[in-house]
C-alpha positions as CSV (number, residue, x, y, z in Angstrom):
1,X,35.5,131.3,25.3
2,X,32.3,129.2,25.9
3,X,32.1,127.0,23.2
4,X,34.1,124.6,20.5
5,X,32.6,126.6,18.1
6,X,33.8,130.3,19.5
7,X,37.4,129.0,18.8
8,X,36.3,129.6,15.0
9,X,35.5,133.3,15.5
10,X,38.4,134.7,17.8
11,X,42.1,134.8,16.8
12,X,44.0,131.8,17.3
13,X,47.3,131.5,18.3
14,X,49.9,129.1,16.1
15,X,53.1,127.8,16.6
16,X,54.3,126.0,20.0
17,X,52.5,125.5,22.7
18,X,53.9,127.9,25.2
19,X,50.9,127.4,28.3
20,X,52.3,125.1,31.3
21,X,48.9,123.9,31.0
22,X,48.7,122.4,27.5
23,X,50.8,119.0,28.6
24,X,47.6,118.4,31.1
25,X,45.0,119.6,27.6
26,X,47.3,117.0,25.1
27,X,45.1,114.7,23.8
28,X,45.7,111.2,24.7
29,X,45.7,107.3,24.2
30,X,42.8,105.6,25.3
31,X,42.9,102.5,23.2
32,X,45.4,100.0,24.9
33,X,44.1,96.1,25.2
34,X,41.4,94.3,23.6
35,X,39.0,95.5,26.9
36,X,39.3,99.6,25.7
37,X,39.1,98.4,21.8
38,X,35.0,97.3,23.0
39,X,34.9,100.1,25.0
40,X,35.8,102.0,21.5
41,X,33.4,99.8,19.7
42,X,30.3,100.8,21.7
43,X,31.6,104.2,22.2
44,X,30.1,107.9,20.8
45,X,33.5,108.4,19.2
46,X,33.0,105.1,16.8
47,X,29.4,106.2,16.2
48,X,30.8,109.4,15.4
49,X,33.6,108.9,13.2
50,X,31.9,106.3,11.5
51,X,28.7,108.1,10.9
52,X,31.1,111.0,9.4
53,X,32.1,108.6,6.7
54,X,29.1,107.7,5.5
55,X,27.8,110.8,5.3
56,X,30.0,112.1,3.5
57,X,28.8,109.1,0.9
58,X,25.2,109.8,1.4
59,X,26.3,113.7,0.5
60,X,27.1,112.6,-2.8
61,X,24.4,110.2,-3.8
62,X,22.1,112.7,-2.2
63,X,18.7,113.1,-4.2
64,X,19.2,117.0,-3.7
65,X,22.8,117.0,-5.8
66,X,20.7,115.6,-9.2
67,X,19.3,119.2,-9.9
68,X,22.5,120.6,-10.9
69,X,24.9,120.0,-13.7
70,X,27.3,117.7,-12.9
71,X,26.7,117.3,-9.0
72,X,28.9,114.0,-9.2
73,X,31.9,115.7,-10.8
74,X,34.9,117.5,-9.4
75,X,35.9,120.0,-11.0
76,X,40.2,120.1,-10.2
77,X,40.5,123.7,-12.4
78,X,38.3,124.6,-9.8
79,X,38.6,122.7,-6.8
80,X,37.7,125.7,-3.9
81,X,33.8,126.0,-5.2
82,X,32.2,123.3,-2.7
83,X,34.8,124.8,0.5
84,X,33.9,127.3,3.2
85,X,36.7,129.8,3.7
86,X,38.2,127.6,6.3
87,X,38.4,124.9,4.4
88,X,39.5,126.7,1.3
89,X,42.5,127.6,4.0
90,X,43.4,124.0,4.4
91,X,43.5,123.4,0.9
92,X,45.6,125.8,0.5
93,X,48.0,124.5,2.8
94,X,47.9,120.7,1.5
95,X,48.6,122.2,-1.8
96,X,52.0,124.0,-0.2
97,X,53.0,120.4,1.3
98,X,52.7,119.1,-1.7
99,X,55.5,121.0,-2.8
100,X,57.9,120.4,0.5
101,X,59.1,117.5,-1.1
102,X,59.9,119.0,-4.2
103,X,63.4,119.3,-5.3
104,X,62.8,122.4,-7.6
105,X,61.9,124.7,-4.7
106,X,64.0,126.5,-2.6
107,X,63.6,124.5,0.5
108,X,62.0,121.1,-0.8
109,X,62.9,117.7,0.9
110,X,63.9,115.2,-1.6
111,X,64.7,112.2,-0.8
112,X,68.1,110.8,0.1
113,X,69.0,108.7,-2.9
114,X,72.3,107.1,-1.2
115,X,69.7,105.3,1.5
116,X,69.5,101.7,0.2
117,X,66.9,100.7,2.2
118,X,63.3,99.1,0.5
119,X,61.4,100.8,3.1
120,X,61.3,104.4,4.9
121,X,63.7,107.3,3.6
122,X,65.1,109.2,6.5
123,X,63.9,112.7,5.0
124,X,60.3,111.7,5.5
125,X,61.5,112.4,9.3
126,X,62.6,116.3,8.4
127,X,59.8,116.3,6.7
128,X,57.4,115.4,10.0
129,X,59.3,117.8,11.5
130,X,58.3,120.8,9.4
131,X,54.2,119.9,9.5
132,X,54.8,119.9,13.4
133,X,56.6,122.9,13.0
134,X,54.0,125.2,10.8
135,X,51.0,122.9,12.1
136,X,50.1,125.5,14.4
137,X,50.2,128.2,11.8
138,X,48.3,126.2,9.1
139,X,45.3,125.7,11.8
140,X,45.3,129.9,13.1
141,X,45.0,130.3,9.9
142,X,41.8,128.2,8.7
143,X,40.2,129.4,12.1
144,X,41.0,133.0,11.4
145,X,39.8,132.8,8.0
146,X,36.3,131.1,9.1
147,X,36.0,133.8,11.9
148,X,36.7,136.4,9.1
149,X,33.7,135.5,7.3
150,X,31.1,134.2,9.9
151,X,29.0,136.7,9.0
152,X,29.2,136.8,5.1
153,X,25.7,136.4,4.5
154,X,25.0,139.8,6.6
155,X,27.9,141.0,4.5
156,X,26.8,140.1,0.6
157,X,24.4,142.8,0.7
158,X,27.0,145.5,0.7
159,X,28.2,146.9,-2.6
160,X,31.7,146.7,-1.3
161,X,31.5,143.3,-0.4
162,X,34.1,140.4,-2.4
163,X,32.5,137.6,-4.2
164,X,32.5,134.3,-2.8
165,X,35.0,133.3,-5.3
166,X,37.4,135.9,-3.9
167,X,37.1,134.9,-0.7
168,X,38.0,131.2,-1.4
169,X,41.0,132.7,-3.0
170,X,42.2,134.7,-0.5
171,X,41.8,132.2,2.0
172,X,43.6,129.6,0.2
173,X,46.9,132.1,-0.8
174,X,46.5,132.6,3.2
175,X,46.5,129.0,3.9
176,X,49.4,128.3,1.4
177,X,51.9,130.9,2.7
178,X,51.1,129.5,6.6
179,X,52.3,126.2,5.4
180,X,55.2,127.9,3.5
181,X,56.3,130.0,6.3
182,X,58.9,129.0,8.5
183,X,59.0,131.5,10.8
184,X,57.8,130.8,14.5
185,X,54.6,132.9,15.3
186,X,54.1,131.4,18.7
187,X,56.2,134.4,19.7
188,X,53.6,136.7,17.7
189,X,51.8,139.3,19.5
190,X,47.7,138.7,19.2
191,X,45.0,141.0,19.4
192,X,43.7,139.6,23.1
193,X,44.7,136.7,25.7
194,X,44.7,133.1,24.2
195,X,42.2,131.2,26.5
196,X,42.8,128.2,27.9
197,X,40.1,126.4,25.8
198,X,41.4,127.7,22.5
199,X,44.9,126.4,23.4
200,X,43.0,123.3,24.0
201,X,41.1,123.5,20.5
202,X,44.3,123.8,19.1
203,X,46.3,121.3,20.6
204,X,44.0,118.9,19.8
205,X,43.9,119.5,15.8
206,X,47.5,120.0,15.6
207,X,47.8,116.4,17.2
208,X,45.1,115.0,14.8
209,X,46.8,116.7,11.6
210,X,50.5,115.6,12.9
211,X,49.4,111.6,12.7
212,X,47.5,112.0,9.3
213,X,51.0,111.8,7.2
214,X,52.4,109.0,8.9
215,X,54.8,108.0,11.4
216,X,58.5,109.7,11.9
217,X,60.0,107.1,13.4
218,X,58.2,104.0,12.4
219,X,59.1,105.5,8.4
220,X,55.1,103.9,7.6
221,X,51.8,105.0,6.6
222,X,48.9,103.0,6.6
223,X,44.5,103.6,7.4
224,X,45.5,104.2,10.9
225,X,46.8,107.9,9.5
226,X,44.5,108.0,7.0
227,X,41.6,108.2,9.9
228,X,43.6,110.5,12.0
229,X,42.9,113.1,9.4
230,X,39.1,111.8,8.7
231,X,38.9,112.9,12.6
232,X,40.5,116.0,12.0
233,X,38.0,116.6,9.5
234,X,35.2,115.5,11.8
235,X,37.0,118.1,14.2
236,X,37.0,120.5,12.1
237,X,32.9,120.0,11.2
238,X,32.0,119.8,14.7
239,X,33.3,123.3,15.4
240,X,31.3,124.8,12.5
241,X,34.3,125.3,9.9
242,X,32.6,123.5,6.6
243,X,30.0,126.5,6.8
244,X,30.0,129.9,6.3
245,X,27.9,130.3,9.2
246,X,29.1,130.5,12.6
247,X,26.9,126.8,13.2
248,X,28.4,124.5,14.7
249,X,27.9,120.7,12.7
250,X,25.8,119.8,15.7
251,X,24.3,122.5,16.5
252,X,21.2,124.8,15.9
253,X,22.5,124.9,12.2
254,X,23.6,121.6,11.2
255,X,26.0,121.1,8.3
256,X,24.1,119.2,5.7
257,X,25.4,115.9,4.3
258,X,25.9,117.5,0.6
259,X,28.2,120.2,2.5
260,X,30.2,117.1,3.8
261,X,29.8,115.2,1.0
262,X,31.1,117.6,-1.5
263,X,33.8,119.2,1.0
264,X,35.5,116.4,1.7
265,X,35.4,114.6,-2.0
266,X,38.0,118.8,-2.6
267,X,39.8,117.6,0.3
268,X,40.7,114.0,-0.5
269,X,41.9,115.2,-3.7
270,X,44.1,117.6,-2.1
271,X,45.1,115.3,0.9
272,X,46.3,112.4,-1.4
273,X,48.2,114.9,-3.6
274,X,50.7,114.8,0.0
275,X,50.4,111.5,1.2
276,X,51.3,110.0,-2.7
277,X,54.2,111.7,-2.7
278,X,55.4,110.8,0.7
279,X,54.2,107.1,-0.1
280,X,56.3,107.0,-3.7
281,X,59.8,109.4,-3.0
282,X,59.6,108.5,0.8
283,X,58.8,104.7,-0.1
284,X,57.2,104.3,3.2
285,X,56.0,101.3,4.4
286,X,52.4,99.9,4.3
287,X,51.8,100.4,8.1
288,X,49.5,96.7,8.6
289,X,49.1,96.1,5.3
290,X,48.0,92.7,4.2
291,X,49.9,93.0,1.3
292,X,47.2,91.5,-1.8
293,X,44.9,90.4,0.6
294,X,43.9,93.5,1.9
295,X,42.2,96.4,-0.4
296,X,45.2,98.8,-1.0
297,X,48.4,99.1,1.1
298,X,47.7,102.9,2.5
299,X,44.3,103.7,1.9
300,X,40.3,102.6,2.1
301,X,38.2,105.6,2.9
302,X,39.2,107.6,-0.7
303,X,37.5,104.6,-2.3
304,X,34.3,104.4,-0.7
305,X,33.9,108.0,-1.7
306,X,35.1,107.2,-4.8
307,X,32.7,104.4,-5.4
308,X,29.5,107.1,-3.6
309,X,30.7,109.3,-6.3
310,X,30.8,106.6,-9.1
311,X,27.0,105.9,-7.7
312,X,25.8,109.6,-8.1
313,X,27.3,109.7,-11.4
314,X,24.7,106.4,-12.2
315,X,21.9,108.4,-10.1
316,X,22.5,111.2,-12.5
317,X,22.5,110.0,-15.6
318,X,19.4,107.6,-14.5
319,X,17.2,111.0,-13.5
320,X,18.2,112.8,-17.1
321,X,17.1,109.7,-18.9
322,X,13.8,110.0,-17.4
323,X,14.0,113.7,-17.8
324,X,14.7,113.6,-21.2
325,X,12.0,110.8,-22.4
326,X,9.2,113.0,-20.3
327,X,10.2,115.8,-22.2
328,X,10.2,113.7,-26.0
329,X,6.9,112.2,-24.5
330,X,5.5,116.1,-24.1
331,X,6.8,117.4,-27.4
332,X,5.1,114.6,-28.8
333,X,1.7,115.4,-27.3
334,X,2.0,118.9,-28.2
335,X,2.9,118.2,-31.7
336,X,-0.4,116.2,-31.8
337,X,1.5,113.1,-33.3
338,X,0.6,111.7,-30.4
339,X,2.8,109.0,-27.9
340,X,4.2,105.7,-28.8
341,X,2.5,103.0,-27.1
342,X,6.0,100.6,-27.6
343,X,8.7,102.7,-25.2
344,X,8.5,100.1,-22.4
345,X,8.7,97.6,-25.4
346,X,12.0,99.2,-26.3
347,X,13.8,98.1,-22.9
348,X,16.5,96.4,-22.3
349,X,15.9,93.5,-20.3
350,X,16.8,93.5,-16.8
351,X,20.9,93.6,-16.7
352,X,22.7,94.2,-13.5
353,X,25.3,96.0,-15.4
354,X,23.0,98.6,-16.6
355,X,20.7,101.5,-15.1
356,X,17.3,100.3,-14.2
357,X,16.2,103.0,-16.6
358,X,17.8,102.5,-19.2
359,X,16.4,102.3,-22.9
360,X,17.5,101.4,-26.2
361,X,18.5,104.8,-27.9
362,X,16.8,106.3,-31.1
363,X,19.4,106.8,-33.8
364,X,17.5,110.0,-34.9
365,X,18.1,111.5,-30.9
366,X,20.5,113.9,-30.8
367,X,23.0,113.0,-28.2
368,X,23.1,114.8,-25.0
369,X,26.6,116.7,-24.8
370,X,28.0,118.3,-21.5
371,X,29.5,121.1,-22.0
372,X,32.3,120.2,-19.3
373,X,32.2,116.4,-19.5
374,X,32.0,113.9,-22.4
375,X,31.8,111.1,-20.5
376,X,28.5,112.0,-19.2
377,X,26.6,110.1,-21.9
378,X,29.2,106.5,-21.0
379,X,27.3,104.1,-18.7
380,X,30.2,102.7,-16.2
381,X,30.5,100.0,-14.0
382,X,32.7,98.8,-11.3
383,X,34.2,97.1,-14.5
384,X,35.7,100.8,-15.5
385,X,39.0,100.4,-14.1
386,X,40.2,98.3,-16.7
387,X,39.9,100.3,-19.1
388,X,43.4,102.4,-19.0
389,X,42.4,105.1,-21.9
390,X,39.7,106.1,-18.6
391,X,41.9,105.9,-16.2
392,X,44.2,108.5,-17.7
393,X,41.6,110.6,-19.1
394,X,39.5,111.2,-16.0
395,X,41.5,109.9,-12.6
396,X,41.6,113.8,-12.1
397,X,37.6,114.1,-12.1
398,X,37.0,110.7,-10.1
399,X,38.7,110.0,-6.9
400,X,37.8,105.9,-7.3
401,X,39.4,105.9,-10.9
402,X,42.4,108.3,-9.4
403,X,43.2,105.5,-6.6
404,X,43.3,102.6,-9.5
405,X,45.8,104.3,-11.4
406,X,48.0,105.4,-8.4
407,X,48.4,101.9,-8.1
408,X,49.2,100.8,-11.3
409,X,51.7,103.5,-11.2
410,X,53.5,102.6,-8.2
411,X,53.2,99.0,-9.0
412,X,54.0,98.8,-12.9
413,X,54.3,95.6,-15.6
414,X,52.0,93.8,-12.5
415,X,48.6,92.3,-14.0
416,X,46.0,93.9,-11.6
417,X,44.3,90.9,-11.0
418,X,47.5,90.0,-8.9
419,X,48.6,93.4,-7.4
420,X,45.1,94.1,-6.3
421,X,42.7,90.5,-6.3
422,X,40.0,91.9,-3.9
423,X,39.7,95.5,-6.1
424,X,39.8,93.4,-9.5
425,X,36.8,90.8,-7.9
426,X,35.0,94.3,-6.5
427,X,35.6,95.6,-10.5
428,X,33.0,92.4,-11.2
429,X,30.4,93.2,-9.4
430,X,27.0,94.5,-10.6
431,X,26.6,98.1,-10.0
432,X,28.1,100.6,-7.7
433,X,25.6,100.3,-4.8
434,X,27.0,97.4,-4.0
435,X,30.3,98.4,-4.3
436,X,29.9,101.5,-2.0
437,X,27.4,99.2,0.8
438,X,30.7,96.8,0.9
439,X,33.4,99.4,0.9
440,X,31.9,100.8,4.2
441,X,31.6,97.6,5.8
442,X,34.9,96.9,5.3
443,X,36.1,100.3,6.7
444,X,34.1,99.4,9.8
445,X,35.4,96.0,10.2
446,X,39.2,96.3,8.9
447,X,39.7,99.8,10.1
448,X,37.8,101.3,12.9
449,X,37.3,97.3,14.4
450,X,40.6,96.7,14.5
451,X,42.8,96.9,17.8
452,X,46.1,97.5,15.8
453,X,44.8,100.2,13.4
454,X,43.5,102.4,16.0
455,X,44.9,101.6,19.0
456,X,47.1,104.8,18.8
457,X,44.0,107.1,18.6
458,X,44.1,110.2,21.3
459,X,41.1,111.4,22.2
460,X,40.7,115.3,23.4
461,X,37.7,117.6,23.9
462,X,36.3,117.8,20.7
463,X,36.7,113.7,19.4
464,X,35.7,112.6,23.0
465,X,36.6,109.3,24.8
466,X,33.6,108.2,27.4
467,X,36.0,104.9,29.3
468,X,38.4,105.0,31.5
469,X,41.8,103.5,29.7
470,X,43.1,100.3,31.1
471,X,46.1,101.9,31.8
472,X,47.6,105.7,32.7
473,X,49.7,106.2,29.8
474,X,51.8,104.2,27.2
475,X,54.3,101.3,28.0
476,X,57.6,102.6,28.7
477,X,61.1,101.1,28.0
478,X,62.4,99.6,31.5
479,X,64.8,101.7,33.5
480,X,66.5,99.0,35.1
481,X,69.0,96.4,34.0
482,X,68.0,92.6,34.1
483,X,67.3,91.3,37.5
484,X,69.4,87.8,37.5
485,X,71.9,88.1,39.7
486,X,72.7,85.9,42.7
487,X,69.8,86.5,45.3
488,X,67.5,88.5,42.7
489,X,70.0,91.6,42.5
490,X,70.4,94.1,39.9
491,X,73.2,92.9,37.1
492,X,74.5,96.4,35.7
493,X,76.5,94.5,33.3
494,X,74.2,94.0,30.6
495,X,71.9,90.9,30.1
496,X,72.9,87.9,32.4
497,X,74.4,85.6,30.9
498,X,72.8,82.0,30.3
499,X,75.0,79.1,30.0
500,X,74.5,76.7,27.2
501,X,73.0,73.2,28.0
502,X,76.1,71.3,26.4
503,X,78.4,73.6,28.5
504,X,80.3,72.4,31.0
């Protein structure tokens, strides 16, 4: 194997790392005291990972979406048509953890309701247990599946051939039974010797997807986990799986930012499907949250590409008003009538809370129905999410309006403006753009800037750390007693023990 991306194309062992070698391949901490955190800060990886984010924004506002019907949208009836067959794998899998914790199935997790605690159910820990478990399995599979059909496009030709639709089925009834299979396959017999690179490949997702559902012992979740699977992502893009191509995303075929955009917008949907539940049966606890100071207690990167999607919606309906007056403006012409001379009369006057293009409607216009979506005619601003009647009716079409009513449904009978102050003073401002421009600065400077968010970051082949650590390895509990004994020697007995100044 000679490249990242030839991992994609060969089969790929699952389960539990069985090579002496893949303790030396783990990836590891780099990110330790304040010195590696501006090491980080100046590094490729933060360039990298941060670059990934936005473009997955600048996929959905993209100029080159506005030609379709409905580029903004997602469609959740149909929620494989923007995913590669790896990635319809991983959906597929999300979909079956979803169900782990489901006390209707056979071997769902539910949580232990004699636990009193406010914070952390035990269970979330069996829980970890399993995704470490079938990780391995869940990522041979996506691989597989991309390696399956790197060559699709030499393959449509045929008469034989499946459909893409079929393909993104299959895949995703493949990825769904890896993540509802307990059985071990590391003890499976493959096709050809597992190189050491590919255990390396898949050591390094499988740490990546294990801290992207939060922490077993710690009973938390928080945007430290919520960026471990962003990297994953990133991984996953780097070694060519969001194409059908065998191009890798940085490579001689380059995986365009509406790919990304539109990918990733599936994926959230599916991710947050998991981490809700874990964060509402599990109760686990806002890892660093500042409670109603801070933007949301678990999450931030769902609502910048919420608010990017919010923004191509605007886009959108901006480009068909001005599609639809040209064509009025033709008909006319043709029709000899001639054109009115009083359309720019007919303006509103400049309102931040509306489309630059928009114009007074003729009450003789037939109104411009999609098929698909009613709302398409609405004009919303950040001031939408107070509007419940929305938030119910299309939270499953719009990922920004999904993560406003998660909250009100974990925090209920709470006026938002005290749950959530800096969302409800966002919900005021003038128009999405400037929603989206902030939401990504604050990513940079609350999330990837900050020493206690991603300090526990590993690093491997694929996300790549260019410092030397400050240290080897993490801090470990002392093996010795307290040294306070006469002359500086050892006490075995436990802590020495200190006299109280009134003692005598």
């Amino acid at each position: 194997m000679k490249s990242a991306n030839d991992a994609t194309t060969s089969s790929i062992s699952g389960g539990k790392e069985s090579s002496a070698n893949d303790e030396s391949t783990s990836p590891k901490r780099y990110i330790y005291t304040q010195v590696d955190m501006e090491h980080f800060k100046h590094s490729s990886a933060h360039k990298e990972l941060l670059g990934f984010v936005s473009t997955m924004g600048k996929g959905l506002t993209s100029s080159n979406n506005t030609n379709s019907s409905s580029p903004h949208s997602y469609n959740a009836h149909a929620p494989l048509n923007d995913l590669s067959p790896a990635l319809a794998s991983l959906h597929g899998s999300l979909s079956c953890m979803s169900t782990w914790i489901d006390p209707n199935t056979t071997d769902g997790l539910p949580p232990d309701k004699e636990v009193k605690a406010r914070f952390g159910n035990p269970v979330f820990r069996t829980w970890h247990q399993r995704l470490t478990e079938r990780s391995g399995a869940i990522i041979k599979c996506l691989m597989e599946c991309h390696g399956k059909y790197v060559n699709y496009n030499n393959m449509e030709s045929s008469e034989t051939a499946p459909t893409k639709d079929e393909i993104l089925k299959e895949c995703s009834q493949l990825g769904y039974q890896a993540a509802s299979s307990s059985d071990d396959s590391s003890s499976t017999p493959t096709d050809h010797e597992i190189s050491s690179k590919e255990n390396e490949i898949i050591t390094e997702l499988r740490c990546y997807l294990h801290d992207a559902f939060g922490h077993p012992i710690r009973l938390d979740y928080g945007t430290g986990h919520e960026c471990s699977f962003i990297v994953f992502l990133l991984s996953l893009c780097k070694i060519g799986c969001f194409n059908w191509t065998g191009g890798a995303g940085g490579g001689a075929n380059p995986t365009s930012p509406e790919v990304i955009g539109h990918a990733s917008l599936a994926l959230l949907h599916a991710y947050l499907n998991v981490t809700r539940g874990l964060q509402r049966d599990y109760m686990l606890e806002p890892a660093g949250s500042h409670g109603v100071w801070g933007l949301d207690d678990y999450h931030c990167v769902p609502f910048y590409l919420g608010a990017c999607q919010m923004r191509a919606r605007e886009q959108w309906q901006q480009q068909r008003q001005q599609t639809e007056k040209k064509k009025k403006l033709e008909a006319k012409e043709s029709s000899g009538i001639g054109t009115d001379t009083d359309d720019d009369a007919r303006r509103l006057p400049d309102n931040p809370y509306l489309p630059e293009s928009t114009t007074v409607t003729d009450p003789s216009d037939p109104p411009i129905l999609d098929a698909t979506h009613a709302d398409n005619n609405d004009h919303w601003d950040p001031s939408i999410i107070h509007n419940r009647p929305n938030l119910e009716s299309y939270r499953g079409t719009y990922l920004y309006l999904s993560c406003i009513h998660f909250i009100q449904q974990i925090k209920p009978g709470v006026p938002f403006f005290e749950s959530s102050p800096m969302l409800n003073d966002i919900s005021h401002l003038g128009n999405w753009s400037k929603v989206m421009a902030g939401l990504l600065r604050l990513f940079e400077g609350e999330v990837l800037n900050k020493l206690p968010v991603v300090q526990h970051f590993v690093f491997g082949s694929i996300f790549k750390a260019n410092w030397t650590p400050s240290r080897k390895g993490p801090l470990e509990a002392p093996k010795r007693t307290f040294i306070g004994g006469p002359g500086g020697v050892e006490v075995t007995g436990g802590m020495p023990v200190t006299r109280a100044p009134w003692a005598k």
